[in-house]
VMD Tcl script that builds the backbone (N, CA, C; Angstrom):
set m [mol new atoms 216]
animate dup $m
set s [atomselect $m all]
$s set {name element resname resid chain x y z} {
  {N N UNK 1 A 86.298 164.052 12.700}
  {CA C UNK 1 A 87.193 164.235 11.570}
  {C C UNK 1 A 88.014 162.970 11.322}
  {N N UNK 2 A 88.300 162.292 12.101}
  {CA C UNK 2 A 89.451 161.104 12.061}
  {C C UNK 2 A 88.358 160.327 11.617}
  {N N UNK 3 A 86.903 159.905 11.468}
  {CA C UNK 3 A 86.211 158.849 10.952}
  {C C UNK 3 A 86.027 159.438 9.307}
  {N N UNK 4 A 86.487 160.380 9.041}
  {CA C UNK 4 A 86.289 161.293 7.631}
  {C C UNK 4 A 87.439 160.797 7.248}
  {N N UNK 5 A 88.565 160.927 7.670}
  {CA C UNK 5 A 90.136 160.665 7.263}
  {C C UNK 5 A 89.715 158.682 6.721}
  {N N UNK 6 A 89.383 158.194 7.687}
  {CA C UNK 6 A 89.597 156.680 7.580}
  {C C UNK 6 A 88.811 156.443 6.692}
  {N N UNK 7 A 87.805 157.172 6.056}
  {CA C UNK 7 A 86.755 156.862 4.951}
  {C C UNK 7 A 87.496 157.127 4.034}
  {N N UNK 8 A 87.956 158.303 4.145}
  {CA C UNK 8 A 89.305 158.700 2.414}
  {C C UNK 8 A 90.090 157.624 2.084}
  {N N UNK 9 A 90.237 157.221 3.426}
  {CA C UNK 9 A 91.607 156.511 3.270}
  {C C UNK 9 A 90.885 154.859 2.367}
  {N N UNK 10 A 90.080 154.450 3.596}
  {CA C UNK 10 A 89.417 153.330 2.545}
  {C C UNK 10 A 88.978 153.454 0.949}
  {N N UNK 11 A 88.388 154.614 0.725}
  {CA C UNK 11 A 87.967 155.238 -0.507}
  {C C UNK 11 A 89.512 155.339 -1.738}
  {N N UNK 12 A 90.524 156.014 -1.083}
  {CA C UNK 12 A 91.708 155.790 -2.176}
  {C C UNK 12 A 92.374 154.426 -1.739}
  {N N UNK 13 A 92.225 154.022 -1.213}
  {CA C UNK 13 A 92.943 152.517 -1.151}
  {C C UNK 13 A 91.749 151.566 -2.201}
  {N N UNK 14 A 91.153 151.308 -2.590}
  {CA C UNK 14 A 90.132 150.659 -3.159}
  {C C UNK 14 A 90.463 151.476 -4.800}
  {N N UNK 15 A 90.417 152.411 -4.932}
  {CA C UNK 15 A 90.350 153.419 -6.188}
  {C C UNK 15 A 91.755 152.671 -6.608}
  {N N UNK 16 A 93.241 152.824 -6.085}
  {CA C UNK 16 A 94.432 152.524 -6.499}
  {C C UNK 16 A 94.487 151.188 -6.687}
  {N N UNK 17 A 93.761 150.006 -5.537}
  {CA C UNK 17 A 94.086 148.841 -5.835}
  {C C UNK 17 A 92.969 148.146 -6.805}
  {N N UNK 18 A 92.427 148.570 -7.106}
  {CA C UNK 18 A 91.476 147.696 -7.958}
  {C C UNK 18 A 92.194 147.862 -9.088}
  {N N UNK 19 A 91.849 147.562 -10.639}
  {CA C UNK 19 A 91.872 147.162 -12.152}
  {C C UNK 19 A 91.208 148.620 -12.160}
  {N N UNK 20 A 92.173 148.706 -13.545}
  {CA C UNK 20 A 91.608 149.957 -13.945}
  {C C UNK 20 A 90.453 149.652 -15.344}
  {N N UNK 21 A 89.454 149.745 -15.261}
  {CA C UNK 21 A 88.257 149.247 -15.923}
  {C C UNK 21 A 88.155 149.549 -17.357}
  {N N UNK 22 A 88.441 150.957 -17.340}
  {CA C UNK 22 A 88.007 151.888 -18.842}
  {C C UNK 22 A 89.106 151.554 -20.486}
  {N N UNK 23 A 90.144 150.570 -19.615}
  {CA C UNK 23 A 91.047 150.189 -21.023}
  {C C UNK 23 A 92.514 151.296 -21.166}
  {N N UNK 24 A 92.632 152.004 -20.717}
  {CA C UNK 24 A 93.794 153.025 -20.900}
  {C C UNK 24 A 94.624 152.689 -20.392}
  {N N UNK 25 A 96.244 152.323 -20.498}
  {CA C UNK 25 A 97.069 151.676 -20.174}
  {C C UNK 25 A 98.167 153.150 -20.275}
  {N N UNK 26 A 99.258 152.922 -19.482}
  {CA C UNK 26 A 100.598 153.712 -19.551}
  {C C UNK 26 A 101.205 152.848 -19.148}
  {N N UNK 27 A 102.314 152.026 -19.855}
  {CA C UNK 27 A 103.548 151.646 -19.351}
  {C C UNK 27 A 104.796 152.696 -19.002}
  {N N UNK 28 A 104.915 152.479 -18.159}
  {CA C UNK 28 A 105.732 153.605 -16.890}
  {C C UNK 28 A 106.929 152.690 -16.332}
  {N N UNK 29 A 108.435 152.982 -16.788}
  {CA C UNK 29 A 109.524 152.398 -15.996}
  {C C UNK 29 A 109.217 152.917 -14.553}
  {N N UNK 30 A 109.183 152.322 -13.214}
  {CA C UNK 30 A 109.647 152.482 -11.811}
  {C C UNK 30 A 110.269 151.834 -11.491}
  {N N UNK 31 A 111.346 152.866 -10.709}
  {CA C UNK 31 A 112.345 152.118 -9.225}
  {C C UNK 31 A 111.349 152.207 -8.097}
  {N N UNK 32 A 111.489 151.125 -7.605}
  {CA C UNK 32 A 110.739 150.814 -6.147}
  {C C UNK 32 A 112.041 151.068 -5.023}
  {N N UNK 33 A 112.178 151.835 -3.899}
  {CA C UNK 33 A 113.234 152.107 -3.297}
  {C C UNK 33 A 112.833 152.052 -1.625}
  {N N UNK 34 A 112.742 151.136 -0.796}
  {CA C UNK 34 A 112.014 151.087 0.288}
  {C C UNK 34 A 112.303 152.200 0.981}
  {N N UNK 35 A 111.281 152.564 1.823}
  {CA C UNK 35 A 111.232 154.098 2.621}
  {C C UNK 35 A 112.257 153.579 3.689}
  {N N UNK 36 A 112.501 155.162 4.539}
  {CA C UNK 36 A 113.821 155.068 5.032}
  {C C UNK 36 A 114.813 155.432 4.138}
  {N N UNK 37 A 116.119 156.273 5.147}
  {CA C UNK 37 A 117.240 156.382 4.519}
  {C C UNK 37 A 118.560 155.260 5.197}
  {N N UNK 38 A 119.139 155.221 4.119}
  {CA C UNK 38 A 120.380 154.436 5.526}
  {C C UNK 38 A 121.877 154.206 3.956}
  {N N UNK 39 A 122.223 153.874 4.662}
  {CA C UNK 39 A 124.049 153.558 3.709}
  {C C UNK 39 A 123.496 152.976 2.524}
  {N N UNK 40 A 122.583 151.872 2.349}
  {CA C UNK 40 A 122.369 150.990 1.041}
  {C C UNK 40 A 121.527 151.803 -0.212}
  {N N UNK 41 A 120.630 152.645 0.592}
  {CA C UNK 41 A 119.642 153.959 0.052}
  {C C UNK 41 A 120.388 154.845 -0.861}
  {N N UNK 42 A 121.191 155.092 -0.019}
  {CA C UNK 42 A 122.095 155.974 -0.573}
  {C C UNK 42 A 123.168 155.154 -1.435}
  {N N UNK 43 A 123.880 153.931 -1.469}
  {CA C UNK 43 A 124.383 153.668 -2.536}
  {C C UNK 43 A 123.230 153.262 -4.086}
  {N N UNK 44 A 122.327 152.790 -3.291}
  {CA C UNK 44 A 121.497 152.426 -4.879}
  {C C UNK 44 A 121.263 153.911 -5.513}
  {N N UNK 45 A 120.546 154.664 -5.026}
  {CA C UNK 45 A 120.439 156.134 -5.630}
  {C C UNK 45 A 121.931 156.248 -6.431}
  {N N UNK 46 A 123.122 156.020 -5.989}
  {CA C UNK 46 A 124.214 156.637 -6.902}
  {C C UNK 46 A 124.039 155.760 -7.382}
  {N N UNK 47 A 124.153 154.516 -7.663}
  {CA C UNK 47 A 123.930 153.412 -8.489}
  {C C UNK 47 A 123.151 154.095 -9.825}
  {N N UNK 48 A 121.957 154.070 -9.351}
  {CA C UNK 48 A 121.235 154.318 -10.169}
  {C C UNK 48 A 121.435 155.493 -11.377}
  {N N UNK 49 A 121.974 156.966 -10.611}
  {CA C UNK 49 A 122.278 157.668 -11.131}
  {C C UNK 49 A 123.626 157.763 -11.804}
  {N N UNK 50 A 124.073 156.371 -12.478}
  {CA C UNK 50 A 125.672 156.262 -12.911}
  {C C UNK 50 A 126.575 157.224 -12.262}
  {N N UNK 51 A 126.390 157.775 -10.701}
  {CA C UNK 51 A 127.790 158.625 -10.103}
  {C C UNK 51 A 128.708 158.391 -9.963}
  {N N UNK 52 A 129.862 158.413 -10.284}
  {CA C UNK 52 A 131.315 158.557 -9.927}
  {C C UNK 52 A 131.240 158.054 -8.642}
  {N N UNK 53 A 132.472 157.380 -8.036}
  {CA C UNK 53 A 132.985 156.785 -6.392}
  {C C UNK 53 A 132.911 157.987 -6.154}
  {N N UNK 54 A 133.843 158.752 -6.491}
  {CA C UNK 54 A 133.901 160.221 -5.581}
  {C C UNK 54 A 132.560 160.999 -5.053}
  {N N UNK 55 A 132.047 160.721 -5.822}
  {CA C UNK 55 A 130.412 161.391 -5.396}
  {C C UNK 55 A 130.156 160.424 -4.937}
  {N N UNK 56 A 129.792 159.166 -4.641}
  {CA C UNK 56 A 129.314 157.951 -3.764}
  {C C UNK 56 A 129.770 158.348 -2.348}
  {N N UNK 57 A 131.353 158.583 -2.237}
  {CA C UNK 57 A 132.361 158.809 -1.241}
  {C C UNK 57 A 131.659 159.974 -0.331}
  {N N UNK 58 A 131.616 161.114 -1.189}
  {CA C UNK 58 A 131.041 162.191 -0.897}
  {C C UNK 58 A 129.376 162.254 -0.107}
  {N N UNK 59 A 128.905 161.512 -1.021}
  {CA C UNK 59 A 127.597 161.084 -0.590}
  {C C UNK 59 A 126.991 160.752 1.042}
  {N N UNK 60 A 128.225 159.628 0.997}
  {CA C UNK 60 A 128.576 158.902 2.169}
  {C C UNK 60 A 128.554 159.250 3.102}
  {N N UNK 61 A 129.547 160.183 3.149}
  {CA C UNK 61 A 130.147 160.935 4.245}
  {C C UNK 61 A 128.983 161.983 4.643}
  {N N UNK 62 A 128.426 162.876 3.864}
  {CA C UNK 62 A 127.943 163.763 4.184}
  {C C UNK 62 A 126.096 162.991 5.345}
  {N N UNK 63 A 126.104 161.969 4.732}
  {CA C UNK 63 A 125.019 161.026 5.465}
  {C C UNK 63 A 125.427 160.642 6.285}
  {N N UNK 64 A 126.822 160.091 6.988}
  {CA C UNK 64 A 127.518 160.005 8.293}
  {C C UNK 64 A 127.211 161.575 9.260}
  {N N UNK 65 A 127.464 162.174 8.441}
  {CA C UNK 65 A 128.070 163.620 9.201}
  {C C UNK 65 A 126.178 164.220 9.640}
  {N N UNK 66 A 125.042 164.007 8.500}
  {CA C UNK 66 A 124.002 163.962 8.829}
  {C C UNK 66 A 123.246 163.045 10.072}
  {N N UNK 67 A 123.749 161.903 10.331}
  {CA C UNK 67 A 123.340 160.982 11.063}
  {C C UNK 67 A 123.919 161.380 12.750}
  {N N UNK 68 A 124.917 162.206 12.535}
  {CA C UNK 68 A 125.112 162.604 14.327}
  {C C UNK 68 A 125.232 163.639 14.678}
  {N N UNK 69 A 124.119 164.893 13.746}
  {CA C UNK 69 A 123.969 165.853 14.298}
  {C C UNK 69 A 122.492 165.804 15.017}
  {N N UNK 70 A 122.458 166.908 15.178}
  {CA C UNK 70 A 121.190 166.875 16.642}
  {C C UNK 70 A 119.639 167.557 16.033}
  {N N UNK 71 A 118.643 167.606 16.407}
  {CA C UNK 71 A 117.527 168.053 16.082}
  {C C UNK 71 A 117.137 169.417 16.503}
  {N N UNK 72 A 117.034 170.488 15.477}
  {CA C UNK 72 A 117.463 171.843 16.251}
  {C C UNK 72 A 116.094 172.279 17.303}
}
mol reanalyze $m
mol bondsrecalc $m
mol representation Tube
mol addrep $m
């Protein structure tokens, strides 16, 4: 099964990175937002979403208060 997986995987990696051949175009705005969470993650997201400090503040905190609880 794992030599089935690595064939998909080669198979959509080739499909996404190549040129798309047939002419059909969508221009599409994206934010690119590197994986991972951490303090900067979380300010660009409010950034992004024009939030209020108070909700930034809020934000904040609640990702502090997330970061030192335990894994149930």
């Amino acid at each position: 099964m794992f030599i089935m997986e690595k064939e998909q995987d080669k198979v959509l990696r080739e499909v996404t990175e190549s040129d798309y051949k047939y002419g059909f175009v969508t221009e599409i705005d994206a934010d690119e937002i590197p994986k991972g969470l951490n303090h900067e993650t979380v300010r660009l997201i409010s950034k992004k979403k024009n939030e209020p400090q108070w909700m930034l503040d809020f934000r904040l905190k609640a990702f502090d208060k997330w970061l030192t609880m335990k894994m149930p």
